[in-house]
C-alpha positions as CSV (number, residue, x, y, z in Angstrom):
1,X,11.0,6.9,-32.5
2,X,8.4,6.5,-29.3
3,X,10.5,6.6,-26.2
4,X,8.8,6.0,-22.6
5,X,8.6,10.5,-21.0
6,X,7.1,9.7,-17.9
7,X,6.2,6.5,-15.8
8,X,3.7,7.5,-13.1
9,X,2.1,5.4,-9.7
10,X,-0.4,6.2,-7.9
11,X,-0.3,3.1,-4.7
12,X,-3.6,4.8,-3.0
13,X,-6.2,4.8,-5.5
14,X,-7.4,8.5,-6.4
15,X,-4.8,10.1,-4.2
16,X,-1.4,11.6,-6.0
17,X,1.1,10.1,-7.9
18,X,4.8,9.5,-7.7
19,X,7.1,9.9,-11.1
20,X,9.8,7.1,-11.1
21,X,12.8,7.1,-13.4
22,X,12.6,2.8,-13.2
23,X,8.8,0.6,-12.7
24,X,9.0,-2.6,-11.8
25,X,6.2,-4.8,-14.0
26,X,3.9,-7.0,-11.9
27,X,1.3,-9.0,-13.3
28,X,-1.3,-6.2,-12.1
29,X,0.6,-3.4,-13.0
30,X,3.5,-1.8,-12.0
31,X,4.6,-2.3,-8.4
32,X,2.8,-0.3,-5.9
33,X,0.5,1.3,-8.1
34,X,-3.3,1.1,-6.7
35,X,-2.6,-1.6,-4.5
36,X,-4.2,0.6,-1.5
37,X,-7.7,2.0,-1.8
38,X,-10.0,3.9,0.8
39,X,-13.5,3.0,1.2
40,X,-16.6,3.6,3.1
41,X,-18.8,2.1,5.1
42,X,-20.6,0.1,2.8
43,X,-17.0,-1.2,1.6
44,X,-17.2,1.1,-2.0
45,X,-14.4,2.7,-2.8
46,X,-13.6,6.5,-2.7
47,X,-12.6,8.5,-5.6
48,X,-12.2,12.5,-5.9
49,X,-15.5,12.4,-8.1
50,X,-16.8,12.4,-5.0
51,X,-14.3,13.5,-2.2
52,X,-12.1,15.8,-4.4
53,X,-10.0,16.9,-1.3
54,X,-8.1,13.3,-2.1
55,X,-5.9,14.9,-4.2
56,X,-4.5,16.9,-1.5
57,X,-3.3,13.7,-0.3
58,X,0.1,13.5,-1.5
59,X,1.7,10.1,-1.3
60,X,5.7,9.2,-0.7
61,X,7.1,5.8,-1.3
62,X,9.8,5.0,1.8
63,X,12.3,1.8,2.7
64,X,9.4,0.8,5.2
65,X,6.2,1.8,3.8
66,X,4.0,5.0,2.3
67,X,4.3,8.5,3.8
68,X,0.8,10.4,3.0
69,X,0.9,14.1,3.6
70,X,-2.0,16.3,3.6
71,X,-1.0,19.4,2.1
72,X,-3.4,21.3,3.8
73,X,-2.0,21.4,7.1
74,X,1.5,19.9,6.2
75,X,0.3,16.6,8.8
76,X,1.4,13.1,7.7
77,X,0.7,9.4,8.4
78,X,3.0,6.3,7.8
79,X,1.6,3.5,6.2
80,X,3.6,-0.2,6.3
81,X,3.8,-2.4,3.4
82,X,2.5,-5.3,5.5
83,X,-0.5,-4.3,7.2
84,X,-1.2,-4.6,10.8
85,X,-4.9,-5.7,10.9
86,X,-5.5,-9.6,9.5
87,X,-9.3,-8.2,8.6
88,X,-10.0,-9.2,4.9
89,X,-13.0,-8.5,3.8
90,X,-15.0,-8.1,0.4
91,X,-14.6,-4.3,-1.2
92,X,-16.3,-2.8,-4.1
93,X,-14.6,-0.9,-7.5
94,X,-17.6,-0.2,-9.9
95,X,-19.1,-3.5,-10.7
96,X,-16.6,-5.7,-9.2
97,X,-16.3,-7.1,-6.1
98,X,-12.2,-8.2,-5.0
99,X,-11.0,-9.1,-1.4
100,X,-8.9,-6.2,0.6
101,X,-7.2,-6.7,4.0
102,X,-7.5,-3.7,6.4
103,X,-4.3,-1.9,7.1
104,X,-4.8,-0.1,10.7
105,X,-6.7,1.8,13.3
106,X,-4.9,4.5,13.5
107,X,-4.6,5.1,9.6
108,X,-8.4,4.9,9.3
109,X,-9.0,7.6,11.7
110,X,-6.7,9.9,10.1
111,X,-7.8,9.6,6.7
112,X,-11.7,9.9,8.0
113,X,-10.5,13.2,10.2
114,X,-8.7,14.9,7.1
115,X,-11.7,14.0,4.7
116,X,-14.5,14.2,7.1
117,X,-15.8,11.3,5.8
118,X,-15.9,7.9,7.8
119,X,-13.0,6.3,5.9
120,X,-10.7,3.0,6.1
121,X,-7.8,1.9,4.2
122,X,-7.6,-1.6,2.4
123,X,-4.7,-3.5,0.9
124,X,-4.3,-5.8,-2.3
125,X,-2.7,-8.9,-1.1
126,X,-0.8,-11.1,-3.8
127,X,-3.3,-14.0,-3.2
128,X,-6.5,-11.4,-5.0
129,X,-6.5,-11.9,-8.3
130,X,-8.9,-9.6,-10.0
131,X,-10.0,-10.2,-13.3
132,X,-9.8,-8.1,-16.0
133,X,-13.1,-7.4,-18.3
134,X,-13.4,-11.2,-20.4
135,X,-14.7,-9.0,-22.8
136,X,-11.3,-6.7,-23.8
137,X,-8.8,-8.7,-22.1
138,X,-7.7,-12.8,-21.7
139,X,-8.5,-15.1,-19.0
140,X,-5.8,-14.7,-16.1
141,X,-5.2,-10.9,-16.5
142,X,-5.4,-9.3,-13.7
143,X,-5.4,-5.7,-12.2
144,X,-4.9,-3.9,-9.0
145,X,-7.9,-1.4,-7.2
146,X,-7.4,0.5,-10.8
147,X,-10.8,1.5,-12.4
148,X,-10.6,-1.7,-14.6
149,X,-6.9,-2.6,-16.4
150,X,-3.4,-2.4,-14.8
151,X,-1.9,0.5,-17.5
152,X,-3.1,3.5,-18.8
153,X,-1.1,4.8,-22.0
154,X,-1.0,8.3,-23.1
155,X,1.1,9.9,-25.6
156,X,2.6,13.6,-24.7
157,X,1.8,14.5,-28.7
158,X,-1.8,14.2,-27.1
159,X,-1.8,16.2,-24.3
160,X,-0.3,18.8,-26.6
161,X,-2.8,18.9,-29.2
162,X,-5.5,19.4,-26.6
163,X,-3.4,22.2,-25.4
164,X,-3.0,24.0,-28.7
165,X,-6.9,23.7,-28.1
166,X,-7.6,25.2,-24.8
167,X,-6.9,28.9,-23.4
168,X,-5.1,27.5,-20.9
169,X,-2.4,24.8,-20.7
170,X,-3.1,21.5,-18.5
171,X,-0.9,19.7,-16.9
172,X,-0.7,15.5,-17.6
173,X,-1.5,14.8,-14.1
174,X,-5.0,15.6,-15.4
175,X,-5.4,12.2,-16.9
176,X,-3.4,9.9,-14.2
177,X,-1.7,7.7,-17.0
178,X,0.9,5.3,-15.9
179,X,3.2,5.5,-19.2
180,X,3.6,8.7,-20.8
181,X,5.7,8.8,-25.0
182,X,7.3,11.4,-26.7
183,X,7.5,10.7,-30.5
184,X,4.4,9.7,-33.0
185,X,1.3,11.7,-34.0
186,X,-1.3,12.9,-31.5
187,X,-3.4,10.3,-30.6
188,X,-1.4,7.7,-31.7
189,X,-1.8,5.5,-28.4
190,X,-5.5,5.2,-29.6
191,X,-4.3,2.3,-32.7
192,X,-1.6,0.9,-30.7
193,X,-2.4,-3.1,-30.2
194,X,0.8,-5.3,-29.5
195,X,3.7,-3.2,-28.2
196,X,6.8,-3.6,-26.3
197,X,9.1,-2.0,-23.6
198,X,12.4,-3.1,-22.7
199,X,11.3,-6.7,-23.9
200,X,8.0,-6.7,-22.0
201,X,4.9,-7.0,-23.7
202,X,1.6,-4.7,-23.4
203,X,-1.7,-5.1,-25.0
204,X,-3.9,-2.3,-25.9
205,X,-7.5,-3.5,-25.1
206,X,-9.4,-0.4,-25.0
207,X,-9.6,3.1,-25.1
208,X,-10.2,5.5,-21.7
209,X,-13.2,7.1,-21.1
210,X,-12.5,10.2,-19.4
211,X,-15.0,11.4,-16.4
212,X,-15.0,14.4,-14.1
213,X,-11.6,14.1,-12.0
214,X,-9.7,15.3,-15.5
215,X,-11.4,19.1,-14.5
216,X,-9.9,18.9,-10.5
217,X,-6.7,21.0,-10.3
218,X,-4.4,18.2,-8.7
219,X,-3.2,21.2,-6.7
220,X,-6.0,23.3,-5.4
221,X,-8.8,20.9,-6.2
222,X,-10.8,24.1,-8.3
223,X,-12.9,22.4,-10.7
224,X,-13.8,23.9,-13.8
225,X,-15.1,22.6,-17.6
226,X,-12.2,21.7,-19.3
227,X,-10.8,19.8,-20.5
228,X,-14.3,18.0,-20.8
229,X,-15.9,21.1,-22.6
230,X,-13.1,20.9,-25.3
231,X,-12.7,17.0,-25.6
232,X,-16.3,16.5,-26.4
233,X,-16.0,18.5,-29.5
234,X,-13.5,15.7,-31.3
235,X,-12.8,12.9,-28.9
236,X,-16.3,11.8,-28.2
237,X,-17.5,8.5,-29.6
238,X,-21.4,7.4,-28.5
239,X,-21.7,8.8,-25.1
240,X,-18.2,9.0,-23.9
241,X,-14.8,10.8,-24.3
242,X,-12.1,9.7,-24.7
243,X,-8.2,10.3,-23.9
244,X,-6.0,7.3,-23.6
245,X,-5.5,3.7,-24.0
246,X,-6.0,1.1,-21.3
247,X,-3.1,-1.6,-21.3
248,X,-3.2,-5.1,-20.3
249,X,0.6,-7.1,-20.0
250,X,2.1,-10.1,-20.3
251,X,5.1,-11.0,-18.3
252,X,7.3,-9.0,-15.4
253,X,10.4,-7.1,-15.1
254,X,11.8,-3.2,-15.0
255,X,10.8,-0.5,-17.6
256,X,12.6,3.1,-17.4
257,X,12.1,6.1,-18.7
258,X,13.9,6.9,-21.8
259,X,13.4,3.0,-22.8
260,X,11.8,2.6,-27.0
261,X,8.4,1.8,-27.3
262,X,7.9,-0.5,-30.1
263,X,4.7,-1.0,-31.7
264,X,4.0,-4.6,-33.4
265,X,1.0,-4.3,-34.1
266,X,-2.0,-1.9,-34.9
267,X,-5.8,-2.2,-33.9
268,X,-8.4,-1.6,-37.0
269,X,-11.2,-2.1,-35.0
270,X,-14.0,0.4,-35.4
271,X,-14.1,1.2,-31.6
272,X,-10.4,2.3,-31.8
273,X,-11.8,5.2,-34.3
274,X,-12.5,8.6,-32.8
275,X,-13.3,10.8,-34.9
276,X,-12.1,13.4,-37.7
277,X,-8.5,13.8,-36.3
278,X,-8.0,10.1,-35.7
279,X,-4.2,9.1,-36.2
280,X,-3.4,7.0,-39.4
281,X,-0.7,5.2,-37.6
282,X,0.2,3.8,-34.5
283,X,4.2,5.0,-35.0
């Protein structure tokens, strides 16, 4: 049986996450997650491929907004749900292009004095709708400031093959998934097409190519080659590696940890392949 381990936000993009025990589904994800997203002067986002010290940005979900601290020197800043600035204005995430509302003065001058980097923080109001890729996914899906898709899938039968692997044990924070699974076969995510959780539905529409954040300890932000160096040897396909599955849903509502994940139906797909240890089965 698959069972939800771990559900994980992250509501500034490429900052730090926050486990929950309950999500609640939106139609771009679940609540909160990526729906605030630093940028630069040229209105581009910022990401720790670049600026790695934003993963010593640790971010709090409170009654009346976020609490960011930076571990560093133990400062913090309050961030409100509802921002205080009415600027909207067009930002950037790869090749797309998405309207963001600025959030305040005084945040934007902390983040640019903790990163050294001229900074300012943007909010996903509910009336953006960014489209998902037409290519994977259906008209009228949507997604927050995420890379591309609302969900990221990974299975903890994954992380611990790549572990038996390595000479040193990474933690899943690595790989910034929003559902983590006990139960199935390593790699098991990668076939998954059609499944549910707690009645909801989620579509597998493609698999996650991993980049350089996956070798930044979330902690000290030391880089290093792994888990790159090791993934390359069996989880590359083309040019890319891969470690994941990117979700698109269907629907709203609450999905917990502990809740079964059902799988209804499998990919066969030739792009859902990867290579010699590729799983047989999606349960």
């Amino acid at each position: 049986m698959l069972r939800v381990s771990q559900l994980i936000i992250y509501p500034i993009k490429s900052l730090g996450g926050i486990e929950l025990t309950t999500a609640k589904v939106t139609d771009r994800g679940l609540e909160h997650d990526r729906r605030w997203m630093l940028i630069d002067d040229d209105n581009r986002f910022l990401s720790q491929r670049e600026y790695a010290q934003l993963a010593l940005c640790k971010v709090s979900v409170e009654d009346d907004g976020l609490s960011v601290t930076y571990t560093p020197d133990g400062s913090s800043i309050k961030i409100p749900f509802e921002p205080i600035k009415q600027d909207a204005l067009e930002v950037t995430i790869w090749d797309d292009t998405c309207s963001g509302q600025l959030v305040s003065d005084e945040v934007d001058a902390w983040f640019t004095e903790k990163l050294g980097k001229s900074s300012r923080l943007v909010y996903m109001p509910d009336e953006t709708h960014r489209q998902t890729d037409l290519r994977y996914t259906s008209e009228g899906m949507v997604t927050s400031f995420s890379d591309a898709y609302p969900l990221l899938i990974i299975g903890q039968a994954a992380l611990d093959d790549l572990n038996s692997r390595l000479d040193e044990a990474l933690p899943m924070n690595r790989f910034r998934p929003n559902v983590v699974f006990t139960g199935g076969a390593p790699y098991s995510e990668d076939l998954m097409n059609h499944i549910q959780i707690n009645g909801l539905d989620f579509y597998g529409v493609k698999l996650c190519a991993r980049c350089i954040m996956t070798t930044i300890n979330q902690e000290t932000i030391a880089k290093g080659k792994e888990p790159l160096k090791t993934l390359a040897k069996y989880r590359r396909k083309g040019n890319k590696i891969l470690f994941g599955q990117n979700l698109a849903l269907i629907g709203t509502g609450n999905i917990n940890v502990g809740d079964e994940l059902t799988v209804l139906s499998t990919h066969t797909e030739e792009r859902f392949i990867v290579g010699s240890d590729a799983p047989t089965s999606a349960a």
